[in-house]
Backbone as CSV, one residue per row, in Angstrom:
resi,resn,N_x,N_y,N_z,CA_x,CA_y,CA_z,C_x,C_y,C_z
1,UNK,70.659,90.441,102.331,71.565,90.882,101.300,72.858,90.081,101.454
2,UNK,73.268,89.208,100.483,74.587,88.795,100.550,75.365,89.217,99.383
3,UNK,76.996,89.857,99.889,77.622,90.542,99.091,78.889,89.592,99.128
4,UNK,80.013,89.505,98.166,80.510,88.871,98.050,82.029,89.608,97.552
5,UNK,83.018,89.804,97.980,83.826,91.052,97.824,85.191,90.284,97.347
6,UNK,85.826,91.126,96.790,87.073,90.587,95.731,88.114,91.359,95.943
7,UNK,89.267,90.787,96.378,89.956,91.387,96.293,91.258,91.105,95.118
8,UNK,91.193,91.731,93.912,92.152,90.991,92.758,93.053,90.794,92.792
9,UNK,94.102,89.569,92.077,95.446,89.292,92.347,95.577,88.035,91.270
10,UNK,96.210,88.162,90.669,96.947,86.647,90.102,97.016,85.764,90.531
11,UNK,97.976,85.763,91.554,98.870,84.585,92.442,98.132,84.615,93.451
12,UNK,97.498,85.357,93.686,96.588,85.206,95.356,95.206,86.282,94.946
13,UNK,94.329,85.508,94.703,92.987,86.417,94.523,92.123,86.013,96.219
14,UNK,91.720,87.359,96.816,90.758,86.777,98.210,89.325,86.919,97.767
15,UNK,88.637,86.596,98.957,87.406,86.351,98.699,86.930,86.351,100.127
16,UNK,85.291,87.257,100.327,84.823,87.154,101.173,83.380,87.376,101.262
17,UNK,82.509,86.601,101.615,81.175,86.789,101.514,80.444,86.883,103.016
18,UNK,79.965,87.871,102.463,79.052,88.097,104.015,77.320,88.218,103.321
19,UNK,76.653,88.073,105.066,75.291,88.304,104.800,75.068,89.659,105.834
20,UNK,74.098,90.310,105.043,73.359,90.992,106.203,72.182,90.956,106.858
21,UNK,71.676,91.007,107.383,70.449,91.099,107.993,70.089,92.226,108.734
22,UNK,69.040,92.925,108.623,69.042,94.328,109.359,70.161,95.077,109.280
23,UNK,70.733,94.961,108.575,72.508,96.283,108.229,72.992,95.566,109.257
24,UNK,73.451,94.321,109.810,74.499,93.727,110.305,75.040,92.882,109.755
25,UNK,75.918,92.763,109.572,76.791,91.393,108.693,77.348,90.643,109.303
26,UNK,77.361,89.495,109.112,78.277,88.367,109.628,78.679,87.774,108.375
27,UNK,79.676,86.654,108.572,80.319,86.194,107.981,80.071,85.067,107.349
28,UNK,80.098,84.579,105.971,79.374,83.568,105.266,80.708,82.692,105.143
29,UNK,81.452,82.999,104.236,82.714,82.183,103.847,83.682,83.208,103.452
30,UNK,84.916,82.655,103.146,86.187,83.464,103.093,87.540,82.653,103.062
31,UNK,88.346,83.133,102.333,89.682,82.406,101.990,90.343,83.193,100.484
32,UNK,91.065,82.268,100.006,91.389,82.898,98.842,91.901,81.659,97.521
33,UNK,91.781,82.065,96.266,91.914,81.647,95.161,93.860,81.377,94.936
34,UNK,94.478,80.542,95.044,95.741,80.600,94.242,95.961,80.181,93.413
35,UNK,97.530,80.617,92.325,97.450,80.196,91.316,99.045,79.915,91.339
36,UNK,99.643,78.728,90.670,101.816,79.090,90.754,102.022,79.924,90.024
37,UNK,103.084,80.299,90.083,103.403,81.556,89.717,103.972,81.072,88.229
38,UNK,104.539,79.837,88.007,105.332,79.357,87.155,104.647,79.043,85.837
39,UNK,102.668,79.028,86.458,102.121,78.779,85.444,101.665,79.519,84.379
40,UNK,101.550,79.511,83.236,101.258,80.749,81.776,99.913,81.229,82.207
41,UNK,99.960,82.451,81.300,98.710,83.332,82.409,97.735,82.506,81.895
42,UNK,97.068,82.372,80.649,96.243,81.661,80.678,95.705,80.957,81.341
43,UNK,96.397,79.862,81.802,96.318,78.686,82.698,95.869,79.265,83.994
44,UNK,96.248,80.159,84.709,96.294,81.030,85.933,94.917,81.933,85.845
45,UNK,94.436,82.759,84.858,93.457,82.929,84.768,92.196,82.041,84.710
46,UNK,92.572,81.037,83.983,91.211,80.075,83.927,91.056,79.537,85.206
47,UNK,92.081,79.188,85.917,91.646,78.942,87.104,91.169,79.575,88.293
48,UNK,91.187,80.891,88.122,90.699,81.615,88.610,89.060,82.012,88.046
49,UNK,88.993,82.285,87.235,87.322,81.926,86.277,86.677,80.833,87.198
50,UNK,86.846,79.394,87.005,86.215,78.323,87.201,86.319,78.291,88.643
51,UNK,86.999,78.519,89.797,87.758,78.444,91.354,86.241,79.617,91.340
52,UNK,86.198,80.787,91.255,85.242,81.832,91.221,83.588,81.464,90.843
53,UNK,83.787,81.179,90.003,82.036,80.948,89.354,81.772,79.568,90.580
54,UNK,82.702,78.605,90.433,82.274,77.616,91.701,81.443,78.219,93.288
55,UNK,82.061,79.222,93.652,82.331,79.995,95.005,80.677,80.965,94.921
56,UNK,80.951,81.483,93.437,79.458,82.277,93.171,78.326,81.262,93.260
57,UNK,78.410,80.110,92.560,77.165,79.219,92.561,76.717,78.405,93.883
58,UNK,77.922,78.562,94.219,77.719,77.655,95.868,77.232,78.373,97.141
59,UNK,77.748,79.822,96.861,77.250,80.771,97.697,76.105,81.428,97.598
60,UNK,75.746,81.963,96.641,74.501,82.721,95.547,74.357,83.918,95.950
61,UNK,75.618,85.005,96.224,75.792,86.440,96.532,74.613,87.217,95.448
62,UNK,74.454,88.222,95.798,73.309,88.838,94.849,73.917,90.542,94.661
63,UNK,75.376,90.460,95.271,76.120,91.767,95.089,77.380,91.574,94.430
64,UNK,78.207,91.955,93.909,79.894,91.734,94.051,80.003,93.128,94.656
65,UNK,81.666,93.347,95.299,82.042,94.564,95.906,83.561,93.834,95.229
66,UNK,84.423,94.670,94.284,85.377,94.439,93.443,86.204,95.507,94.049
67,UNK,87.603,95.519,94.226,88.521,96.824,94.489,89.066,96.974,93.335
68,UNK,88.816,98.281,93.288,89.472,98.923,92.166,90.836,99.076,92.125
69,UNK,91.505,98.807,90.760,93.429,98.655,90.676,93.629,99.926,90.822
70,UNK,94.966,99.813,91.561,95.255,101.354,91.938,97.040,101.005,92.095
71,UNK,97.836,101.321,91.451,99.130,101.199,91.680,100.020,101.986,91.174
72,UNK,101.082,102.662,91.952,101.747,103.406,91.678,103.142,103.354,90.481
73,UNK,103.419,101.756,90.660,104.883,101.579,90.260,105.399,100.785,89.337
74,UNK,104.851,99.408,89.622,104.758,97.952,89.209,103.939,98.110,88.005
75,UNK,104.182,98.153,86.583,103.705,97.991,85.335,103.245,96.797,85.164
76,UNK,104.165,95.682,85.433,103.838,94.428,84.870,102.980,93.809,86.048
77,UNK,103.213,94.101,87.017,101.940,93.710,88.301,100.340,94.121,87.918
78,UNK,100.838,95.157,87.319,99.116,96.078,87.581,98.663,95.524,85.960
79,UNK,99.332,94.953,85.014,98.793,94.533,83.973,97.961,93.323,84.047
80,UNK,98.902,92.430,85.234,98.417,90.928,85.423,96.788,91.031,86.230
81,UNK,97.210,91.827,87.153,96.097,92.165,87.971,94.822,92.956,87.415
82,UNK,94.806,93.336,86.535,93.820,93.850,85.782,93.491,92.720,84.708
83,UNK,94.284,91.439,84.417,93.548,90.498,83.508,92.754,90.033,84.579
84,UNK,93.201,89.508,85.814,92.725,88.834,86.813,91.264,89.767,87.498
85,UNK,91.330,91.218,87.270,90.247,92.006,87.441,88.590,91.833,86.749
86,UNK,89.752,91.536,84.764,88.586,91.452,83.765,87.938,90.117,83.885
87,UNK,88.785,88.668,84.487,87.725,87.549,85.060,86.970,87.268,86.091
88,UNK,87.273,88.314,86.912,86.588,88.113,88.034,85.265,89.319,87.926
89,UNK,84.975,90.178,87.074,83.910,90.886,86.723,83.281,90.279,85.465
90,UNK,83.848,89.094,84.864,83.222,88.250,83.989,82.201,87.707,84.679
91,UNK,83.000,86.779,85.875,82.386,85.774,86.145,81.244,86.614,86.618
92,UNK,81.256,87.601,87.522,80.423,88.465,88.532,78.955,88.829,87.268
93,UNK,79.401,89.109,86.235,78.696,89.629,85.289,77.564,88.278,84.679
94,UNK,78.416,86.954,84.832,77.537,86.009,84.205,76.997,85.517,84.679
95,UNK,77.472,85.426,86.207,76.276,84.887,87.091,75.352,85.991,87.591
96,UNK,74.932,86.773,86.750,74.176,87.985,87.005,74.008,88.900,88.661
97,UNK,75.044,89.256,88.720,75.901,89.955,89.933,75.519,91.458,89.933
98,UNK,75.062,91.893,90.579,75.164,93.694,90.268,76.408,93.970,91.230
99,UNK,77.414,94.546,89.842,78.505,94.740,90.639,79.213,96.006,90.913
100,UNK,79.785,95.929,91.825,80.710,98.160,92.294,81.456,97.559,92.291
101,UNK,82.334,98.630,91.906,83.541,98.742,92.359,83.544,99.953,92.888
102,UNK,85.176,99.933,94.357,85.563,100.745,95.498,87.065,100.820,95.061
103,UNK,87.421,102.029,95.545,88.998,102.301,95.336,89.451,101.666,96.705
104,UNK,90.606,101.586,97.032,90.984,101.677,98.427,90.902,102.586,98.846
105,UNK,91.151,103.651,98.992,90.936,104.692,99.498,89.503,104.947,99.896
106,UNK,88.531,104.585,99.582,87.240,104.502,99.590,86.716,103.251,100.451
107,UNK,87.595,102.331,100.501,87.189,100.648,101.571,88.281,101.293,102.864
108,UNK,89.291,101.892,102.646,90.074,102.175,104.034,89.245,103.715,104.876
109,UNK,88.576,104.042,103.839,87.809,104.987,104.837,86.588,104.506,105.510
110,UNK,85.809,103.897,104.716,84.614,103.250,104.755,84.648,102.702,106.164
111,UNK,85.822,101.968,106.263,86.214,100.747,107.822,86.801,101.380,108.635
112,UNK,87.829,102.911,108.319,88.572,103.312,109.502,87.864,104.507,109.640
113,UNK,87.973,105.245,109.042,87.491,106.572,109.005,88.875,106.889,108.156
114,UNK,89.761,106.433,107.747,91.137,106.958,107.276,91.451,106.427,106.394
115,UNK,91.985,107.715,105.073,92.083,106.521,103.869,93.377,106.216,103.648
116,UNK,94.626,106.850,104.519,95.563,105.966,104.696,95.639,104.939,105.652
117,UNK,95.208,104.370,106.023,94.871,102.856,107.346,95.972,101.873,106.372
118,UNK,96.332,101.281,107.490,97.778,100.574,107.013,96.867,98.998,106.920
119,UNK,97.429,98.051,106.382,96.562,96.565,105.874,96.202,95.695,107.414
120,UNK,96.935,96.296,108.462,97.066,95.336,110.110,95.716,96.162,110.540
121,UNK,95.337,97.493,110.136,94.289,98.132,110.566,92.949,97.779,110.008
122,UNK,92.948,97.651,108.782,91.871,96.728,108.056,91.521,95.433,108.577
123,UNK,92.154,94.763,108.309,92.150,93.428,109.405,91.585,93.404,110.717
124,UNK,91.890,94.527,111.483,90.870,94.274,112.638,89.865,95.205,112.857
125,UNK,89.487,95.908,112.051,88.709,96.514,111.536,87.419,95.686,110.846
126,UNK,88.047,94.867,110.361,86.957,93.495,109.796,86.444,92.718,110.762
127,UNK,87.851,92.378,111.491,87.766,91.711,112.249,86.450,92.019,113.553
128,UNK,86.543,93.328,113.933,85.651,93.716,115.090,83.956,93.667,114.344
129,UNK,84.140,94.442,113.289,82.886,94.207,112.388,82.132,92.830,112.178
130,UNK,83.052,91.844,111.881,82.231,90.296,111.752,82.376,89.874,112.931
131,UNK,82.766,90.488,114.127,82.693,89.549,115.140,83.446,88.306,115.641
132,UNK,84.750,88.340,114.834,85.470,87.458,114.575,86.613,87.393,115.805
133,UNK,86.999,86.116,116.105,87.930,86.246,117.206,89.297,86.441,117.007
134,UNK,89.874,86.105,115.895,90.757,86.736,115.219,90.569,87.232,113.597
135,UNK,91.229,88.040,112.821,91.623,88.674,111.825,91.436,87.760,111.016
136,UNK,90.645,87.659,109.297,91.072,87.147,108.774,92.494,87.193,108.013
137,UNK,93.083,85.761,107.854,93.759,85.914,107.051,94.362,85.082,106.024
138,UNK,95.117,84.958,104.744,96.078,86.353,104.987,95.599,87.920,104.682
139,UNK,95.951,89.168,104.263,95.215,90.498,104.056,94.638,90.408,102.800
140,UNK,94.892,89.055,102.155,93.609,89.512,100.442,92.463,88.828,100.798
141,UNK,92.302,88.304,101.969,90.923,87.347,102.466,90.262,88.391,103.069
142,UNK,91.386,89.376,104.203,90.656,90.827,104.694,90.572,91.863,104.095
143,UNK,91.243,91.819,103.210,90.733,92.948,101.931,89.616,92.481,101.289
144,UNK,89.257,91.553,100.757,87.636,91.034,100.188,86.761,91.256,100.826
145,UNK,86.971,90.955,102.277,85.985,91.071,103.393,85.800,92.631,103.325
146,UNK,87.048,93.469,103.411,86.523,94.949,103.682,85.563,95.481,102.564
147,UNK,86.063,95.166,101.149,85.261,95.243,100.391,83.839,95.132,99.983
148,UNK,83.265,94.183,100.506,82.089,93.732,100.791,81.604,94.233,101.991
149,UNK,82.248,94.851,103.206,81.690,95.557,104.122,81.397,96.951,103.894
150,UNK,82.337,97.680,102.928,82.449,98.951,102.183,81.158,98.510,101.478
151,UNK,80.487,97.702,100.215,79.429,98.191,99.830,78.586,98.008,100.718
152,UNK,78.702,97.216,101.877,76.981,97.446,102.552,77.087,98.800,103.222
153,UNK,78.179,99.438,103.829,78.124,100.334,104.258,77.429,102.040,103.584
154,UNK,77.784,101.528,102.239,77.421,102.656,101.156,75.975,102.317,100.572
155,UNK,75.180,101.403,101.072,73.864,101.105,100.617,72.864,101.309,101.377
156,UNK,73.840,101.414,102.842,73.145,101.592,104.184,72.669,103.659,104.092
157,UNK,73.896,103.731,103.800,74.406,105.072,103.252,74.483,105.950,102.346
158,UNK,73.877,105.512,100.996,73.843,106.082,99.770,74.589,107.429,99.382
159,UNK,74.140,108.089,100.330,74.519,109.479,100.154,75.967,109.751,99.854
160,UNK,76.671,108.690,100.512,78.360,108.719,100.745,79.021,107.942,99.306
161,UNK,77.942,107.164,98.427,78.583,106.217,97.803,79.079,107.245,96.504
162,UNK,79.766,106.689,95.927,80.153,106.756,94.791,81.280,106.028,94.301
163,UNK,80.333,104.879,94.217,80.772,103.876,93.317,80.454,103.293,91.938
164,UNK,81.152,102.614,91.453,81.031,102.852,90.060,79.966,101.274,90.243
165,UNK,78.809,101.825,89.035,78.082,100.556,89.567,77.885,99.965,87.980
166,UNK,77.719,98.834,87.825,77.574,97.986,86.807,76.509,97.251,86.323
167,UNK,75.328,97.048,85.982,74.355,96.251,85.835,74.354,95.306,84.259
């Protein structure tokens, strides 16, 4: 099973793909998508589209694990980040992806047991999970990663999931 997990953002979209084998995962690839800030969204979105579908075709995930927007404050943040949401479940959608989405609250429990876990706790939380000698980073490379560890965990698990699933 290779899952391929997203963590959304404009200016910094992460990305992390793992495989499993027998419900263990290791680590396939990982990093993240940027975009300047200076550039019109358009421009910023498409590059995020094409940067993405590249990453899908090169990798050939057969899951997405997407985090769901969740923000308290920031209007014009959570608008951008939800265009940047609707291309990255494009792309997921066209390269025929069966895709979930997870709240945070739902990826910080999944990895800690706690769904307030602060972003340094996720991180090595991933970190111990892939086996990794340090943390990825920066936290939208370990937020993708958790993401994608959250759905194998809930597939391993069914019973616990409830995620919103997409076909």
């Amino acid at each position: 099973m290779r899952i391929i997990g997203i963590d959304p953002g404009t200016g910094i979209l992460g990305f992390g793909i793992i495989e499993a084998t027998s419900g263990k995962p290791k680590l396939v690839d990982g990093g993240v998508i940027r975009t300047p800030a200076k550039e019109d969204d358009a421009k910023r979105l498409q590059t995020i589209y094409e940067e993405l579908t590249d990453i899908i075709a090169a990798s050939q995930p057969e899951y997405m694990a997407v985090e769901k927007l969740f923000f308290a404050q920031n209007v014009t943040t959570a608008m951008t980040v939800a265009q940047a949401r609707g291309v990255v479940l494009l792309a997921g959608r066209q390269a025929q992806l069966e895709i979930h989405e997870y709240t945070p609250l739902q990826i910080k429990q999944a990895l800690t047991g706690y769904g307030r876990a602060e972003k340094k706790q996720i991180q090595e939380m991933v970190r111990v999970i892939l086996k990794l000698k340090t943390a990825p980073s920066p936290d939208d490379c370990a937020d993708a990663f958790a993401a994608a560890i959250t759905h194998l965990m809930m597939t391993q698990n069914p019973i616990q999931s409830s995620s919103r699933h997409m076909t």
